[in-house]
C-alpha positions in Angstrom: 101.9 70.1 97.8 102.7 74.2 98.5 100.7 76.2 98.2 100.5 79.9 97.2 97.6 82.7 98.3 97.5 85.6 97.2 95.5 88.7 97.3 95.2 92.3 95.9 93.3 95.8 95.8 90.2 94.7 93.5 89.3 98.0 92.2 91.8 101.2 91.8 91.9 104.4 90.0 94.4 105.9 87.3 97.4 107.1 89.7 97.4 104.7 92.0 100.4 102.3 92.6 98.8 98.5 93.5 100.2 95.7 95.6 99.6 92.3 96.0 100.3 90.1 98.2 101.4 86.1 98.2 101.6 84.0 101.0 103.3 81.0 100.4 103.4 77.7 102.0 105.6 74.7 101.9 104.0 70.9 102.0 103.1 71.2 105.4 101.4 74.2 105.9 104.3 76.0 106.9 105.1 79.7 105.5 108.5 79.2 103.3 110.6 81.3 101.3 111.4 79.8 97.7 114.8 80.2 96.4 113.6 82.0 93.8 110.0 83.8 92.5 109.1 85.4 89.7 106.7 88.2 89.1 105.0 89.0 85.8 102.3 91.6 85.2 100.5 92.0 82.4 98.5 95.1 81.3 95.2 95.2 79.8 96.8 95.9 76.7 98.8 92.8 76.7 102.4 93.7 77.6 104.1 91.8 80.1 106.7 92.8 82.4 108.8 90.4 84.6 110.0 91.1 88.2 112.0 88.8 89.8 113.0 88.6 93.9 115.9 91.1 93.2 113.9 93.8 92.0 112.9 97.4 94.4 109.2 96.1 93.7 109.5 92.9 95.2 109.9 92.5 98.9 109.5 89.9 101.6 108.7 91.3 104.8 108.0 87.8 106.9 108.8 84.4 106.0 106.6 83.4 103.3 105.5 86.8 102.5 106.0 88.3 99.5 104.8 91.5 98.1 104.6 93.0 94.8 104.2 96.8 94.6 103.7 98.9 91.0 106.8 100.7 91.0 104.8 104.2 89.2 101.4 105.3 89.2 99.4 102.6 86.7 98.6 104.8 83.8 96.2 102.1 82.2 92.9 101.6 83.2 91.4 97.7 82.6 91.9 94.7 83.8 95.7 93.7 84.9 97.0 90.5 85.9 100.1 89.1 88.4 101.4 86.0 88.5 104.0 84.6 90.6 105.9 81.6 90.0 107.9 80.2 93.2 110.6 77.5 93.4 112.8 75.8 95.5 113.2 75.6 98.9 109.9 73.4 99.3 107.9 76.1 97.4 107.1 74.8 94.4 103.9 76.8 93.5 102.2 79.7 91.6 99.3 81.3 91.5 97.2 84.7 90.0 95.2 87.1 90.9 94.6 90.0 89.0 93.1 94.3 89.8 90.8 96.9 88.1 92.0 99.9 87.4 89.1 102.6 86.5 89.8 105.0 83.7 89.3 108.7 86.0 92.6 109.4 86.9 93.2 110.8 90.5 96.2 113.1 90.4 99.1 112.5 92.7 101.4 115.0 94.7 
């Protein structure tokens, strides 16, 4: 089976633009790039917004790596949530993680 890490900034403050990071695998072990991934984030307040490998916020720097980066500030503090759903190419997986965001707000700029 593949498999899919992933990892993230815990704890953030208002402002602040959070990544996270998957690092997936194929059956052997291997890092592999799927054909396709899916990103969605959900807020704390329940909306969900979907990113797919195409979008700025997506990237995949190395084989196997891909990164998810808030395109603005996150301007909602609670609990949000990423999932990522891989496919093809011998990366069948997905996985979650999810970050805090605090409710003081640090300003930018």
């Amino acid at each position: 089976m593949s498999s899919c890490g992933c990892s993230s900034s815990r704890s953030l403050l208002l402002g602040h633009r959070p990544s996270v990071r998957f690092d997936i695998t194929d059956v052997d072990g291997d890092p592999a790039d799927p054909t396709a991934i899916t990103i969605r984030v959900m807020s704390p307040s329940g909306t969900i917004v979907a990113y797919d490998q195409d979008h700025a916020t997506v990237s995949n720097p190395a084989v196997g790596t891909w990164i998810w980066q808030a395109p603005d500030g996150i301007d909602e503090a609670g609990e949000w949530w990423v999932y990522a759903v891989a496919e093809g190419g011998g990366a069948d997986v997905a996985a979650e993680t999810s970050f805090v965001i605090g409710d003081i707000h640090v300003p930018l700029g």
